[in-house]
Every structure is written in C-alpha cells, then in structure tokens.
C-alpha positions in Angstrom: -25.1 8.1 16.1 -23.6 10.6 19.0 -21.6 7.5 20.4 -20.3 6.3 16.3 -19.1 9.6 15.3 -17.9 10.2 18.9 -15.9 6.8 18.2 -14.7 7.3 15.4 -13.3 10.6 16.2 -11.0 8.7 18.6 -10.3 6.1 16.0 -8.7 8.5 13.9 -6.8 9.9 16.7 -5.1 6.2 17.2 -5.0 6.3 13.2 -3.1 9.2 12.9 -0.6 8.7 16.4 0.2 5.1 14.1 1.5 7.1 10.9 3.5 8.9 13.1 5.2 6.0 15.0 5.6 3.4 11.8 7.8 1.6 14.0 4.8 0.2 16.1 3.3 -0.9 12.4 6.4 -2.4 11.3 7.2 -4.0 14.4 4.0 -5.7 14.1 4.4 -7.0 10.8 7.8 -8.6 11.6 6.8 -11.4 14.2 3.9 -13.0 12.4 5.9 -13.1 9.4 9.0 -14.4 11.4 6.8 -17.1 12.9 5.5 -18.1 9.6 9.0 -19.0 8.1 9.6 -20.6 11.1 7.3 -22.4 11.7 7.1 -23.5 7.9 10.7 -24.2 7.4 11.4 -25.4 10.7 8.9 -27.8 12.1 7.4 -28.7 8.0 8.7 -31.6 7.5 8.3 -33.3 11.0 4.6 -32.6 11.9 2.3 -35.6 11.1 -1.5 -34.3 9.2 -3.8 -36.9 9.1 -1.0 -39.8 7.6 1.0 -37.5 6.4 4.4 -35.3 6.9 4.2 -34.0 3.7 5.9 -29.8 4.4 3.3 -28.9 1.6 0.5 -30.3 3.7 1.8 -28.5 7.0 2.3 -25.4 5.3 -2.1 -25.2 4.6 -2.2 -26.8 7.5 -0.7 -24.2 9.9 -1.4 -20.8 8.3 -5.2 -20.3 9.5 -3.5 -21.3 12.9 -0.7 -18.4 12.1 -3.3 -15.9 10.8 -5.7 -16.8 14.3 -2.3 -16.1 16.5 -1.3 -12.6 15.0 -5.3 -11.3 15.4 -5.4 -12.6 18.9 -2.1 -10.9 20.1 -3.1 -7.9 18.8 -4.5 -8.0 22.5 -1.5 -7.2 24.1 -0.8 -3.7 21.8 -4.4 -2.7 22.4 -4.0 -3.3 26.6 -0.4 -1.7 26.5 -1.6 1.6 24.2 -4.9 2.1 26.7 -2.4 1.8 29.5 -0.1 4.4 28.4 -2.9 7.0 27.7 -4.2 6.1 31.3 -0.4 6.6 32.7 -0.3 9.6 30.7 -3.2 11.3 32.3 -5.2 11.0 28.5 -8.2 9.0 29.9 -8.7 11.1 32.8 -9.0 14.4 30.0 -11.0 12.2 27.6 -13.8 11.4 30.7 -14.2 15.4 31.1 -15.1 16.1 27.6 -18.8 15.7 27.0 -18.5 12.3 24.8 -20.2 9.3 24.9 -18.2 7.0 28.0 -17.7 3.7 25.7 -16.5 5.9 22.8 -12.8 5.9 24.0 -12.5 2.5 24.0 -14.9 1.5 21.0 -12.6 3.9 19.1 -9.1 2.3 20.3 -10.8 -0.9 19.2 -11.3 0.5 15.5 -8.2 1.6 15.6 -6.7 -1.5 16.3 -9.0 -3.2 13.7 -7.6 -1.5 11.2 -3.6 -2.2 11.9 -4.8 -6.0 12.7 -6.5 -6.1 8.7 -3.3 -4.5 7.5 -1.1 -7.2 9.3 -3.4 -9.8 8.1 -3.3 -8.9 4.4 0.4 -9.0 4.2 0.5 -12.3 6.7 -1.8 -13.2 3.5 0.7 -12.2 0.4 4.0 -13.9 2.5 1.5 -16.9 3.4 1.2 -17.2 -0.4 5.2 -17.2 -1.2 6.2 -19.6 1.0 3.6 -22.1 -0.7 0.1 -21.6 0.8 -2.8 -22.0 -1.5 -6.6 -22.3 -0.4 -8.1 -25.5 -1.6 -11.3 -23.3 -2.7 -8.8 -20.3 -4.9 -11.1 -20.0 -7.5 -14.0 -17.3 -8.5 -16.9 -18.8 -7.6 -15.8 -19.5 -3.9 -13.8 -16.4 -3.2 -16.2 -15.5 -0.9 -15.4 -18.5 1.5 -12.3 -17.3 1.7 -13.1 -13.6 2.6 -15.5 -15.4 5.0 -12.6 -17.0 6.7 -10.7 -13.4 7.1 -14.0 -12.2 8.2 -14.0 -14.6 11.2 -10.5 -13.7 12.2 -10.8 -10.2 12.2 -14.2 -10.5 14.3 -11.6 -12.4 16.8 -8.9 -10.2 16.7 -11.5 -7.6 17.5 -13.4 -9.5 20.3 -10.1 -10.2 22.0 -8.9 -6.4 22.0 -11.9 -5.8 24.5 -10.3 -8.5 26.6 -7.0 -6.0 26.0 -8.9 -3.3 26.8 -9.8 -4.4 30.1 -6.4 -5.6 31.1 -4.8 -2.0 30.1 -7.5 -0.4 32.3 -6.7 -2.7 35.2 -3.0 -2.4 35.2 -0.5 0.8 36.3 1.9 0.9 33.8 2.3 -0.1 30.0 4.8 -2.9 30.6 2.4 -4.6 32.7 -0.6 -4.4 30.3 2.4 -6.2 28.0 3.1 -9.1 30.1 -0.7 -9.3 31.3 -1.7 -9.3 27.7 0.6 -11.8 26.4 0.6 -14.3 29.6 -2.5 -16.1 29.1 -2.3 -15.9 25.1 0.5 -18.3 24.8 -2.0 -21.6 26.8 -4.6 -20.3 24.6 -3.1 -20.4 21.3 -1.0 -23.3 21.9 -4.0 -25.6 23.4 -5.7 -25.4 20.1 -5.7 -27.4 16.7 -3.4 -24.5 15.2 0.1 -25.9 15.3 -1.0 -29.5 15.4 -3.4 -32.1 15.2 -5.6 -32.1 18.6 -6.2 -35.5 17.8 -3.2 -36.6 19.2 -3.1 -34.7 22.5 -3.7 -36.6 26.0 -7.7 -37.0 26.1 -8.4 -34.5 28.7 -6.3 -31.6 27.1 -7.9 -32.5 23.6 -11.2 -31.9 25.5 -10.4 -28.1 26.2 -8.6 -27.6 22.8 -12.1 -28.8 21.2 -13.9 -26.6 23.1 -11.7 -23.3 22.9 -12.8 -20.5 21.0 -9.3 -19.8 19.3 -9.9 -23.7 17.7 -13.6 -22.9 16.9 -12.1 -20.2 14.4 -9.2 -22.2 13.3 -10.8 -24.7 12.8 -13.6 -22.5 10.7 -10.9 -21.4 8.5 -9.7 -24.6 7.2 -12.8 -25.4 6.5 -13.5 -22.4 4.7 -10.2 -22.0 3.0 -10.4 -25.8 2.1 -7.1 -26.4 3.8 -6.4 -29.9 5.3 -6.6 -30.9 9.3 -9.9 -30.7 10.1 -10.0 -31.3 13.7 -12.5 -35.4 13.8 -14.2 -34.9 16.5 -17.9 -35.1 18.2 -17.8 -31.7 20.0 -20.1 -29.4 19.1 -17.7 -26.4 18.2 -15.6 -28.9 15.8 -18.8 -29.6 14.1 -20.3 -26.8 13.1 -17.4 -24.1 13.6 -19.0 -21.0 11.6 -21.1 -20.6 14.0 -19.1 -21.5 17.4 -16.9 -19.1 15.9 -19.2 -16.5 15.5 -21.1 -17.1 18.8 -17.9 -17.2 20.6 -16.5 -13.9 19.2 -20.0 -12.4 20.0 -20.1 -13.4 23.7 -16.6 -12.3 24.3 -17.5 -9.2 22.7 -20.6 -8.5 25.2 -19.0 -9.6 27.7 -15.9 -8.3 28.1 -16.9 -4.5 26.2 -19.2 -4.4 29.6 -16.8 -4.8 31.9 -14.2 -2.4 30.0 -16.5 0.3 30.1 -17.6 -0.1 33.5 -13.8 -0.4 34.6 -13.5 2.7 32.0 -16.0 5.1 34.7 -13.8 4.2 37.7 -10.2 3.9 36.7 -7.4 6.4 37.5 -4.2 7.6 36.4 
C-alpha cells in the first residue's frame, strides 16, 4: 500500500505538470489522427483484404493497427519526460525522499496511462467519422469491444516500461526521443497492422506472426469483428487474447525490473 499511494502521489504530479503544458496533450492527439486520414484516404482504395480493395474494408481493417501504433509510441514521450526530470536533477531529489524506489517510475507509467486512454478515446470518436464500425456494435457484445481497448492500453502501458528504461539510460531528452522512436517504426510496420502479413516474403511473415504488436492487432480485429484476420498456424495468430495478454505481461516483468534496477544507479 506504502509503494501505491507513494505512486500515485507521483502520478498526479505528471497529471497536473500535463494540464499545465496542453500543448504536449494536443500534440499528441494530432499525429494519430493525422495518420488515420491518411492512411484512410490515402492508401484506402489500393490495399488488397482478403479479395478485396474495397476503402470501406481497409478502413476496419487498419484502425486496430492505428489504435496499436498511437499506444505503442507513447513509449517515446514516457522515455523523453523521465529523461528530462533525470537531466533536470528531479530523480536524483526524488531518490532522497523516503519513498518506495519503483514508485517514481510506476507513477510516470500511470501518468502516461492516463494521457494514452485519453488519446485512444478520441482516436475512437475520429475512427468512427471517417467510417469505422465494429462488426460486433451492438449491446450484448459491447464488452468485446471494451475488451479490445483493454488490450491496447495493457500494451501501451507494457511498452512505457520499455520507455522508461531507455529515458534512464540516455543523457539528454532528445536522445530518449530518437531512442524511443527508432526501433518502434520495424516493430509496428513488421506486423499485420497496415497490411495483410499474408503477403509478405515467408521469412518476414514468420517474425510478423510472432510479434507481440500483431498478437494485439490481431486480438482486436477479432474482438472488434473487423475483417483481416491474419490465416495462419502460429500460435499467437491463433489464439491472440491470450498471446496478447502473456506478451504484455512478460514485457511488463521484464522490462519494470530492469527500469528499477537502472532507476538505483542512474545519474544526472
């Protein structure tokens, strides 16, 4: 309970430094809406689903893809804001307070949480003018499609710990940017959200099938009853729930060690 309230405490902190930059909100709301249209308007009508090039198809198609990308690069805000309190001199005044040592990070992660649901939600409403509608919309499957907004946010969260570490391991802000965005772009892009993984080159269909950014995309369409489902053998295209939530898990374990441990030896 000592560590919770200590990380929420911190939470707010973030909350609060937010409401008084809204420029850092709004400039997160702009690019996943921006790649949305895009991606909608621009590349609808010659991406092949299945046997079809149907826009209308594309547009379900792509947006669990969309919504997977904007949780994931929350990563490089989360790595960039720890970097700046560690350039500031913050972290080093947080670690002599009598506070639990995983609280400041737990809380930066809430924090983050929270702007990543907000960005999702209107992702969500713009997702729904431009002509996306869940094949399950109805009342007595609603909860499939909070289940699918579940397992994004559970991503988005698992992959700020990966943030966390790469703001603790850099010097300066910018560089927690760059390092945070550099190895999002393979990960996102060799994946079944932009296009059918069935028609990549065997071997890189092979690591899109097994990446845990497809596992939840993948999840989504089948919870949201959008078409694309990735037909394939591998396990994490088969039962996608729960590679999904076992690969969100293990990154969270994983990487929330390390961050803490990089968290007790890090300096300014």
């Amino acid at each position: 309970m000592s560590t919770m309230n200590d990380s929420l405490v911190i939470a707010r902190r973030n909350l609060i430094r937010m409401t008084r930059i809204p420029e850092m909100v709004l400039f997160g709301l702009v690019q996943p809406v921006m790649f949305v249209i895009l991606f909608t308007y621009v590349f609808g009508g010659s991406m092949k689903i299945g046997n079809s090039t149907d826009p209308d198809v594309y547009k379900n198609f792509l947006m669990a893809g969309i919504f997977a990308q904007t949780v994931t690069f929350a990563t490089a805000g989360a790595g960039a804001g720890i970097a700046e309190d560690m350039h500031k001199g913050l972290i080093d005044r947080f670690r002599s307070l009598p506070m639990a040592r995983g609280a400041v990070l737990t809380g930066r992660t809430f924090a983050d949480l929270v702007q990543t649901t907000l960005t999702l939600v209107v992702l969500a409403v713009v997702a729904l003018i431009v002509g996306w509608r869940p094949g399950f919309a109805d009342s007595t499957n609603i909860g499939k499609i909070l289940g699918g907004f579940g397992l994004l946010l559970l991503l988005g969260y698992a992959f700020t710990w990966i943030g966390a570490l790469i703001g603790l391991s850099v010097r300066t802000p910018e560089a927690a940017t760059s390092g945070g965005l550099i190895w999002l772009f393979p990960v996102t892009f060799i994946s079944n959200a932009f296009v059918d993984s069935s028609q990549m080159t065997p071997w890189l269909r092979h690591i899109a099938e097994w990446n845990p950014f497809s596992a939840t995309v993948q999840a989504c369409r089948q919870l949201f009853g959008d078409p694309g489902l990735s037909q394939s053998g591998a396990w994490p295209m088969q039962h996608p729930v729960w590679a999904s939530l076992i690969y969100s898990a293990l990154i969270i374990v994983v990487f929330r060690t390390l961050a803490v441990r990089k968290y007790r030896s890090a300096t300014a």
